[in-house]
KEPA-985894 format. One record per residue (C-alpha): x, y, z. Coordinates in nm, 3 decimals, decimal comma. Each point is the difference from the previous one (the first is absolute). Example, Ala and Ser with C-alpha at 12.3 -4.5 7.8 and 13.67 -1.06 7.14 Angstrom:
{c1->1,230 c2->-0,450 c3->0,780};
{c1->0,137 c2->0,344 c3->-0,066};
END
This chain:
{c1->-1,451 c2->2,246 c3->-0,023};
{c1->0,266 c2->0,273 c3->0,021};
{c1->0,365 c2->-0,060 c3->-0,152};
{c1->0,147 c2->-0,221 c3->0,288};
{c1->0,375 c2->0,052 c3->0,022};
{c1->0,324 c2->-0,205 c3->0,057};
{c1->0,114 c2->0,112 c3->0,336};
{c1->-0,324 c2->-0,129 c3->0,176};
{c1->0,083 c2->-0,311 c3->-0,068};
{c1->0,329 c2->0,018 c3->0,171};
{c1->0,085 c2->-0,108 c3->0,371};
{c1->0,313 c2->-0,069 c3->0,215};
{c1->0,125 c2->-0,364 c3->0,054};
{c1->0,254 c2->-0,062 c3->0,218};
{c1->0,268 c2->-0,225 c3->-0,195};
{c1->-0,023 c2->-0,323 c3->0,270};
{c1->-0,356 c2->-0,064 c3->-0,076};
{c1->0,044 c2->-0,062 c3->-0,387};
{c1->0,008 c2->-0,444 c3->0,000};
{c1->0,324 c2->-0,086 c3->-0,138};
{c1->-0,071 c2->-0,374 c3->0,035};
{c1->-0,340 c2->-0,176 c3->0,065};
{c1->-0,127 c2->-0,152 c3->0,351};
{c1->0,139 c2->-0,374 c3->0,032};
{c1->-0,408 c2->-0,058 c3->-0,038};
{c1->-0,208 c2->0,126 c3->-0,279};
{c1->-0,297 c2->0,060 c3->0,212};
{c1->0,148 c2->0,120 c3->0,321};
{c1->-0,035 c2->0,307 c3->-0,124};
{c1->-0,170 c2->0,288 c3->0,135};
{c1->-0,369 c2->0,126 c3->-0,111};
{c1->-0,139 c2->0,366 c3->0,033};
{c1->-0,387 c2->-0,024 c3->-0,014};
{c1->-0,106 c2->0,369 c3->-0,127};
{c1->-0,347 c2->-0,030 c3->-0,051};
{c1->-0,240 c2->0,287 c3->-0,203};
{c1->-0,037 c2->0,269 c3->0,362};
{c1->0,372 c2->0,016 c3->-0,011};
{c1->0,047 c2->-0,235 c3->0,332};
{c1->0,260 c2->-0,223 c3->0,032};
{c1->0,094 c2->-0,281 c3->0,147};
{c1->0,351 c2->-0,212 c3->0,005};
{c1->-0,077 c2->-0,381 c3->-0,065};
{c1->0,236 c2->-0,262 c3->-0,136};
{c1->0,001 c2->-0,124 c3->-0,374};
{c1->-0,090 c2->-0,345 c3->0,160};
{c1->-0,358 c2->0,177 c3->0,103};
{c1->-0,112 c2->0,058 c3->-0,347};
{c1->-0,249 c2->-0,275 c3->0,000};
{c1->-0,223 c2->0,118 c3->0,236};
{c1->-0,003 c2->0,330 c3->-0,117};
{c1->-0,162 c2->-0,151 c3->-0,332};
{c1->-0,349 c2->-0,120 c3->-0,055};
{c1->-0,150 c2->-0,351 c3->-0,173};
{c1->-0,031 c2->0,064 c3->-0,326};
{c1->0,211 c2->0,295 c3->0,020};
{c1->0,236 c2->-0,002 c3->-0,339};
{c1->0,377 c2->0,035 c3->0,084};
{c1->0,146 c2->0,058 c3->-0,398};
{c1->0,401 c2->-0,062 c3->-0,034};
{c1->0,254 c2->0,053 c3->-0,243};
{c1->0,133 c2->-0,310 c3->-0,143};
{c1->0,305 c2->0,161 c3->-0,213};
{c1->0,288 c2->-0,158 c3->0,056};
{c1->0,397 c2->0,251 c3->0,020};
{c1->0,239 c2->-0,093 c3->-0,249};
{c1->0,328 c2->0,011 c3->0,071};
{c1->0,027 c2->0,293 c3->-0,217};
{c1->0,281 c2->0,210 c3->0,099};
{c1->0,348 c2->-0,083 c3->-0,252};
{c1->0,292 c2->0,131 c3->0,056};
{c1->0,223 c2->0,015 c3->-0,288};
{c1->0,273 c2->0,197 c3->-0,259};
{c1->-0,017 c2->0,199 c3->-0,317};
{c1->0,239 c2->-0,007 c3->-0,290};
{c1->0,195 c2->0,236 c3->0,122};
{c1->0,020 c2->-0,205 c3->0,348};
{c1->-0,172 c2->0,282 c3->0,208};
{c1->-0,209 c2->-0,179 c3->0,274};
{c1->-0,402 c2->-0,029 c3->-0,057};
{c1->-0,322 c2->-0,102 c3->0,251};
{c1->-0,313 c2->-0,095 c3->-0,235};
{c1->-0,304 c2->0,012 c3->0,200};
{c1->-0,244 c2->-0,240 c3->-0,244};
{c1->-0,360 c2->0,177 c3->0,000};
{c1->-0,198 c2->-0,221 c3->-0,268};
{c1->0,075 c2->-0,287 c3->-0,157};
{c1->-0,120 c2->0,060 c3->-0,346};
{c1->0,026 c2->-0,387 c3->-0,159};
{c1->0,267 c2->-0,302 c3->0,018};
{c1->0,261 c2->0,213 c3->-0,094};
{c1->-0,045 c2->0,371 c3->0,071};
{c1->-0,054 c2->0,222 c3->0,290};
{c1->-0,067 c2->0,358 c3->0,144};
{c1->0,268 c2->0,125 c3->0,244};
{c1->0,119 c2->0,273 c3->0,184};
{c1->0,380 c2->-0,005 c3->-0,031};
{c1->0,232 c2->0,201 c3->0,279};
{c1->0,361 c2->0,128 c3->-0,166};
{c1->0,210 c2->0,283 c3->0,053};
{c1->-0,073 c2->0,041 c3->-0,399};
{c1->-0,334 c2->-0,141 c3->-0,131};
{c1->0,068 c2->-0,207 c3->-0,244};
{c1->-0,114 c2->0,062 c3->-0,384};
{c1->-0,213 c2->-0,191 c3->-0,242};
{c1->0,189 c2->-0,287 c3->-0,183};
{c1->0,208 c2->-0,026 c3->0,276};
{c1->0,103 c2->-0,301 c3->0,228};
{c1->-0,036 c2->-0,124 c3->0,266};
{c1->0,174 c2->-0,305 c3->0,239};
{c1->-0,220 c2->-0,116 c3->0,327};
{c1->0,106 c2->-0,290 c3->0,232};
{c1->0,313 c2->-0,029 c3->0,228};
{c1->0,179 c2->-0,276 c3->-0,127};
{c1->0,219 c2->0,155 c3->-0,292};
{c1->-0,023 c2->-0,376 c3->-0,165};
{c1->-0,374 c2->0,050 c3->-0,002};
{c1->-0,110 c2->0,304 c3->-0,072};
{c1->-0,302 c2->0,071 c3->-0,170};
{c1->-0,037 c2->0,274 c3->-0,267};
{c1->-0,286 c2->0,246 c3->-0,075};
{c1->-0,035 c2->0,219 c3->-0,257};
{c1->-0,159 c2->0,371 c3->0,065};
{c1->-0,233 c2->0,016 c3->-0,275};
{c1->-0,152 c2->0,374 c3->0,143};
{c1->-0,106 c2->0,216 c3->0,235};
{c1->-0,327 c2->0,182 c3->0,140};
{c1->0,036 c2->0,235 c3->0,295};
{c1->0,116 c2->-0,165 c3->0,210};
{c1->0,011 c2->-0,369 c3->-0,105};
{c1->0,194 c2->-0,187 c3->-0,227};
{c1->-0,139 c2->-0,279 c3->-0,258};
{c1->0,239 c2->-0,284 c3->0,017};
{c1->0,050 c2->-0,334 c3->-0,180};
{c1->0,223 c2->-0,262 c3->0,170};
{c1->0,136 c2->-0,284 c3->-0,177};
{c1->-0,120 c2->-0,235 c3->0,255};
{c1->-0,388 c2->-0,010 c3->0,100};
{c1->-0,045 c2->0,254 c3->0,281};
{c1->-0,147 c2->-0,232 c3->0,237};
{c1->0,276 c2->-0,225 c3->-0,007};
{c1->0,230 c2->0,331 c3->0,029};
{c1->-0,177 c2->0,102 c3->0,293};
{c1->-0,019 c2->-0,348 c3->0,191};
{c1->0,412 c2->-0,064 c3->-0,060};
{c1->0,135 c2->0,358 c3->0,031};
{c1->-0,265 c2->0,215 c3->0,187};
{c1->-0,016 c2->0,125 c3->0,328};
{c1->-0,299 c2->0,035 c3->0,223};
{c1->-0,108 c2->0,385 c3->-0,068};
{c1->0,005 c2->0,164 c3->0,337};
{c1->-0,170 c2->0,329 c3->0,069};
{c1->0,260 c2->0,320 c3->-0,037};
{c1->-0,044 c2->0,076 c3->0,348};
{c1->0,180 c2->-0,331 c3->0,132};
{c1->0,339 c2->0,081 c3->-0,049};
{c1->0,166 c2->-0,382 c3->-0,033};
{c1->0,051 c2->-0,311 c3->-0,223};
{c1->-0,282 c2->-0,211 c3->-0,018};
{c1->0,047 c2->-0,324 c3->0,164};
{c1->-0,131 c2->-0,370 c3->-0,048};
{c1->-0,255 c2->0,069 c3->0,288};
{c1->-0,115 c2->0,310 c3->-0,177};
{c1->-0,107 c2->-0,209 c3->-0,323};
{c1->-0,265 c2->-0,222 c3->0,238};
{c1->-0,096 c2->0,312 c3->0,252};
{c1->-0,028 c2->0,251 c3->-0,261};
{c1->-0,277 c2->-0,186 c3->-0,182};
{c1->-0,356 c2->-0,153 c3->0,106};
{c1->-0,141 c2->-0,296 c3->0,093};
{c1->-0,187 c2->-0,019 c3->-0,286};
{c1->0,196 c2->0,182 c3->-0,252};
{c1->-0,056 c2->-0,234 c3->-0,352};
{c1->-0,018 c2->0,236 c3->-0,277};
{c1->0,383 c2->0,185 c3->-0,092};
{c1->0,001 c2->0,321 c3->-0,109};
{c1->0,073 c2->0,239 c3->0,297};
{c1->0,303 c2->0,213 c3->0,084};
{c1->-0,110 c2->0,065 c3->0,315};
{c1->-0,222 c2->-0,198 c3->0,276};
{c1->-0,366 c2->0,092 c3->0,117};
{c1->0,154 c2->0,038 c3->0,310};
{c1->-0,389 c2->-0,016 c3->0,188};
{c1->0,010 c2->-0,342 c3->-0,062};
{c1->0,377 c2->-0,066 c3->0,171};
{c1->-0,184 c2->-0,041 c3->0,298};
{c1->-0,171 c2->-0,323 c3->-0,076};
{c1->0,054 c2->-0,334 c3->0,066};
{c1->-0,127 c2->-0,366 c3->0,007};
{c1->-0,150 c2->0,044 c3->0,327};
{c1->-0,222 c2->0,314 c3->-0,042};
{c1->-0,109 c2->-0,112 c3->-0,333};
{c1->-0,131 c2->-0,310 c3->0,147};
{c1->-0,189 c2->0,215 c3->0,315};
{c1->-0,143 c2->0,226 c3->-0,293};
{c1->-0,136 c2->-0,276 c3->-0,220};
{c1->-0,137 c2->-0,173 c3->0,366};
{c1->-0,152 c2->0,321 c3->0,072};
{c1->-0,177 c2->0,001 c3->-0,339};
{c1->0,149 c2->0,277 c3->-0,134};
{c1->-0,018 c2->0,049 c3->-0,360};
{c1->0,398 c2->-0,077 c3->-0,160};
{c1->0,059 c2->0,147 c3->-0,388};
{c1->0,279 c2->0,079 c3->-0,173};
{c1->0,070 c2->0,227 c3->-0,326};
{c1->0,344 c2->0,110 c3->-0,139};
{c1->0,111 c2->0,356 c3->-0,009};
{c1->0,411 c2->-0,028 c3->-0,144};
{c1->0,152 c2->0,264 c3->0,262};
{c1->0,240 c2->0,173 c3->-0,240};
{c1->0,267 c2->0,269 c3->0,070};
{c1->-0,157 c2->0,309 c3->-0,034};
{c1->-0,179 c2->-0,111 c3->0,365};
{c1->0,347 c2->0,160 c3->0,157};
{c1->-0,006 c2->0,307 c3->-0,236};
{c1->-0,008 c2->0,331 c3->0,219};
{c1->-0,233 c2->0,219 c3->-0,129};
{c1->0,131 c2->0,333 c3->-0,150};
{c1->-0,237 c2->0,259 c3->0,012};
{c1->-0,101 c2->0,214 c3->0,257};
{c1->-0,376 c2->-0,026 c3->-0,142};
{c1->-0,078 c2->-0,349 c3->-0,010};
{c1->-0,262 c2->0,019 c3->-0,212};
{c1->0,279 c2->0,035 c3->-0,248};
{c1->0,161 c2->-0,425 c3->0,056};
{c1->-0,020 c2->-0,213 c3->-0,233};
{c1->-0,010 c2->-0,354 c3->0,132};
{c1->0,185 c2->-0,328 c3->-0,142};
{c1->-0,280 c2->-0,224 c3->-0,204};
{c1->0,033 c2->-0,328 c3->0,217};
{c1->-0,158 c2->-0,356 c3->-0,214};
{c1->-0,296 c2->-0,145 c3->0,195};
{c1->-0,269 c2->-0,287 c3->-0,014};
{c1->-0,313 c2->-0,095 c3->0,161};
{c1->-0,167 c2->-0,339 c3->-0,056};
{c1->-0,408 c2->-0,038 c3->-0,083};
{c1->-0,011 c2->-0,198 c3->0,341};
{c1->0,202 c2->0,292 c3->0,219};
{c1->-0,218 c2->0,266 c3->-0,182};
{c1->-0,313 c2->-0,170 c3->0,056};
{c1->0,060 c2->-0,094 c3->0,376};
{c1->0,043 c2->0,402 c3->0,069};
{c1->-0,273 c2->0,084 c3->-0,190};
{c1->-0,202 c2->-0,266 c3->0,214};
{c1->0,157 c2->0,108 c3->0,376};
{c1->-0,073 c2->0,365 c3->-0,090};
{c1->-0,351 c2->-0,045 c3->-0,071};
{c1->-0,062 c2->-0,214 c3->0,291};
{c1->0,179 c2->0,254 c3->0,185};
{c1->0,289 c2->-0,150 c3->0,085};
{c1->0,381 c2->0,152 c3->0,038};
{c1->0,231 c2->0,066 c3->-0,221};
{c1->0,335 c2->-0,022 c3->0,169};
{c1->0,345 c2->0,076 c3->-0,276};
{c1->0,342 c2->-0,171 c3->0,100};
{c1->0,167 c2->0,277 c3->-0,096};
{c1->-0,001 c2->0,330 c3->-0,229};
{c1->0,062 c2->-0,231 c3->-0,285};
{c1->-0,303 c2->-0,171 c3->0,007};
{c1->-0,197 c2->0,286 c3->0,103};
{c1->0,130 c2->0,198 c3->-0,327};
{c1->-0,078 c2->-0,365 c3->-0,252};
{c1->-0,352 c2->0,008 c3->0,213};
{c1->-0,080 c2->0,371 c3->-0,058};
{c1->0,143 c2->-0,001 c3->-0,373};
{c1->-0,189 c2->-0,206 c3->-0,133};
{c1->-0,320 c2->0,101 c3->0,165};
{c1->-0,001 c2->0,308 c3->-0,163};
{c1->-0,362 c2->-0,034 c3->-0,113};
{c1->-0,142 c2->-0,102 c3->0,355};
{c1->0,089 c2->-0,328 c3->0,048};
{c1->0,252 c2->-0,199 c3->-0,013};
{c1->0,104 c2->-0,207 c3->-0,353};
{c1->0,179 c2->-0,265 c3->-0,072};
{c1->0,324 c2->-0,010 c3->-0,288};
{c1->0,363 c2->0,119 c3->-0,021};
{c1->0,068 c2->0,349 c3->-0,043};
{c1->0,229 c2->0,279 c3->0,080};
{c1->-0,001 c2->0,275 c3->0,229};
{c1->0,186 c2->0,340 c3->0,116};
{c1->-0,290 c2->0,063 c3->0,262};
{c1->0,126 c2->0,240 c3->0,246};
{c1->-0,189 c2->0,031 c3->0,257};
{c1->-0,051 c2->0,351 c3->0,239};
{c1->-0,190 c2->0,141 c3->0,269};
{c1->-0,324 c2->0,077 c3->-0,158};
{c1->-0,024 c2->-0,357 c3->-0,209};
{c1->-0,352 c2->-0,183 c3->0,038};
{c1->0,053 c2->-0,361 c3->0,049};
{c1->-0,223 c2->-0,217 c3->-0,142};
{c1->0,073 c2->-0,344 c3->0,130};
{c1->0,252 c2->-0,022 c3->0,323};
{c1->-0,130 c2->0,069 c3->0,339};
{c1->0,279 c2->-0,078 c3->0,206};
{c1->0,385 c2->-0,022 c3->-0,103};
{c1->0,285 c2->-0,167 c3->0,166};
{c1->0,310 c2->0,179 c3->-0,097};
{c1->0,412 c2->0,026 c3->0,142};
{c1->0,106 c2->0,345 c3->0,096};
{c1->0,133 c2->0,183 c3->-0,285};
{c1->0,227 c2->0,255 c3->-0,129};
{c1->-0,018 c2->0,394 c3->0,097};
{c1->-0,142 c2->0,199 c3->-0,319};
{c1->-0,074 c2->-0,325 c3->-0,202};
{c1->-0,299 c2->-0,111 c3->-0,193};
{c1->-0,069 c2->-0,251 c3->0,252};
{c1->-0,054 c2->0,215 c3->0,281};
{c1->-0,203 c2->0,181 c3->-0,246};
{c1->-0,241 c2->-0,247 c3->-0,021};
{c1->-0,032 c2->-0,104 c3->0,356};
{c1->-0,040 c2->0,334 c3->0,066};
{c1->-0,279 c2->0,007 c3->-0,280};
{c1->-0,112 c2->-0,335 c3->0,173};
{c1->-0,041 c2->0,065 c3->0,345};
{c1->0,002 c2->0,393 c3->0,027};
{c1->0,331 c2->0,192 c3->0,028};
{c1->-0,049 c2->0,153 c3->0,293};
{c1->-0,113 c2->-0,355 c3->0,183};
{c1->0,336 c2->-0,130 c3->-0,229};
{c1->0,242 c2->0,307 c3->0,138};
{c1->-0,097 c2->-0,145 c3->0,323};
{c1->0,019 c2->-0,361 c3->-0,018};
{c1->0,382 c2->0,085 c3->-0,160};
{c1->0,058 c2->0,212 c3->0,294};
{c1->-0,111 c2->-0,274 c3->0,261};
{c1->0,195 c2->-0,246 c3->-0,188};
{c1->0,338 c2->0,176 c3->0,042};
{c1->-0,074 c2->0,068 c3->0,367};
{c1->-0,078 c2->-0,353 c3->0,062};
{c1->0,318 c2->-0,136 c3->-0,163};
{c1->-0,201 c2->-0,167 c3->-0,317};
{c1->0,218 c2->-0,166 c3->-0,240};
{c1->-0,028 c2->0,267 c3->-0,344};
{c1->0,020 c2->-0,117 c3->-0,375};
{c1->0,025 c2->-0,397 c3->-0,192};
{c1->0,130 c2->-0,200 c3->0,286};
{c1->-0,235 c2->0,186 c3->0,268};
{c1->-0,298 c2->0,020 c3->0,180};
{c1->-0,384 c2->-0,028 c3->-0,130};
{c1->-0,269 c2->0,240 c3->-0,004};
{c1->-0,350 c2->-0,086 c3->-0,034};
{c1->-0,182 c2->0,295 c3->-0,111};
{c1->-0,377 c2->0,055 c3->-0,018};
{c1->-0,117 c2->0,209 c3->-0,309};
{c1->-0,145 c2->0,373 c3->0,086};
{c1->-0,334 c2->0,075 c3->-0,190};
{c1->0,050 c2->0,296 c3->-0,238};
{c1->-0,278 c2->0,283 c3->0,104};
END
């Protein structure tokens, strides 16, 4: 595979179709069916279940967003935003931290904004670009009193109460994300209940989405990123019910790049394996998956790893299309948009 380059992952959006807010109804969404020829056809979110199979293995991402974004104060009273990546135990965390001056080891720090109750955190040190901090209250109580839903960089405004419901899943139960699996937005009551009737196969695993998902990438050559390691874990049932659909030949369908990347990591022998691990996965045109056959995915970011990986997924030049019959056809683009259901390309 030759040295693919930044710039052909780039293409023009225009500014109106980026979703500043989501639709009134999680799953009035739109759909874009690209299947493995490169055809297309535009279907609504609310189709998806008869577009799956019995038996067929739809795998979601449980993690649950904190509200992980504090703003706060130094010592020397210049303004701070901590962005919480990790939460390391009960009373330390991983963070990337916003400031006109970064702010130095044995330093401190003030979050919250009631100046009566303000909590402190000491910045214990620093590597690249995160900072190790221990706060004098546990984090997760921290986070649930003082934080703020983290929205993506890209939607320019506070978040709001209706943000901290939309911008998580149905099923979210496991905290640790900073940012949504924003495939599984989409869902709701009512099409989980037409999936399970249709005998479709429902599992969940946790992937914690963490910051380095809005990262740009740097480099011209992008065999040259380095990804984020994000935490995952697959249970001995949700590994063995894969195992089982792909040797009866059944479909594997990922909600989401998250759960494709948990799913691939840890089938890095063949098949896939249950456990917790880490990964930096990145994955590019050229990648051999091993367990997903069809992925549904948002529309995402010019020159980001996750158009890499659709691209990857479903061919870039049947990707470069879909994108380009997206914008014509007024799709919604990025967290709060529209849906694509995307059917993986064989490798030759």
């Amino acid at each position: 595979m030759r040295a693919m380059q930044l710039d052909e992952f780039d293409f023009d959006l225009p500014a109106e179709l980026v979703a500043l807010h989501p639709l009134p109804k999680r799953s009035a969404s739109r759909l874009l069916h690209l299947a493995s020829d490169g055809s297309i056809k535009d279907r609504r979110f609310s189709d998806l279940p008869e577009l799956l199979s019995p038996d067929d293995v739809l795998v979601f991402n449980n993690t649950r967003v904190l509200k992980a974004r504090l703003l706060g104060v130094k010592q020397s009273g210049g303004k701070i935003e901590a962005l919480i990546e990790r939460v390391l135990d009960r009373y330390h965390a991983l963070a990337q931290i916003r400031a006109s001056h970064a702010p130095r080891p044995g330093s401190s720090l003030l979050f919250g904004a009631d100046a009566s109750a303000k909590v402190g955190a000491a910045v214990i040190d620093r590597t690249g670009e995160f900072f190790r901090l221990r706060f004098a209250q546990p984090v997760m109580e921290v986070l649930s009193e003082h934080g703020q839903t983290p929205l993506p960089p890209y939607i320019d405004r506070v978040a709001d109460a209706a943000d901290e419901v939309r911008y998580q899943t149905v099923y979210a139960s496991e905290p640790g994300a900073v940012a949504a699996p924003t495939a599984g937005l989409h869902f709701d009551a009512e099409i989980l209940e037409k999936l399970a009737a249709s005998d479709v196969q429902l599992v969940r695993l946790t992937l914690h989405v963490g910051a380095g998902t809005f990262q740009p990438v740097r480099v011209q050559n992008i065999a040259e990123h380095r990804m984020h390691r994000e935490r995952y874990s697959i249970s001995e049932t949700v590994a063995r019910t894969i195992v089982a659909a792909k040797a009866a030949g059944k479909r594997i369908c990922a909600v989401g790049t998250t759960s494709l990347r948990a799913l691939e990591a840890s089938a890095a022998d063949g098949s896939v394996r249950a456990g917790e691990g880490e990964t930096d996965i990145f994955i590019t045109p050229g990648y051999r998956f091993r367990v997903v056959d069809r992925l549904l995915t948002n529309f995402h970011l010019p020159k980001s790893t996750l158009l890499m990986l659709v691209s990857a997924f479903g061919g870039i030049d049947h990707v470069r299309s879909a994108y380009r019959h997206a914008i014509d056809h007024r799709y919604r683009f990025f967290s709060y948009g529209d849906a694509m259901l995307i059917e993986r390309v064989e490798q030759p």
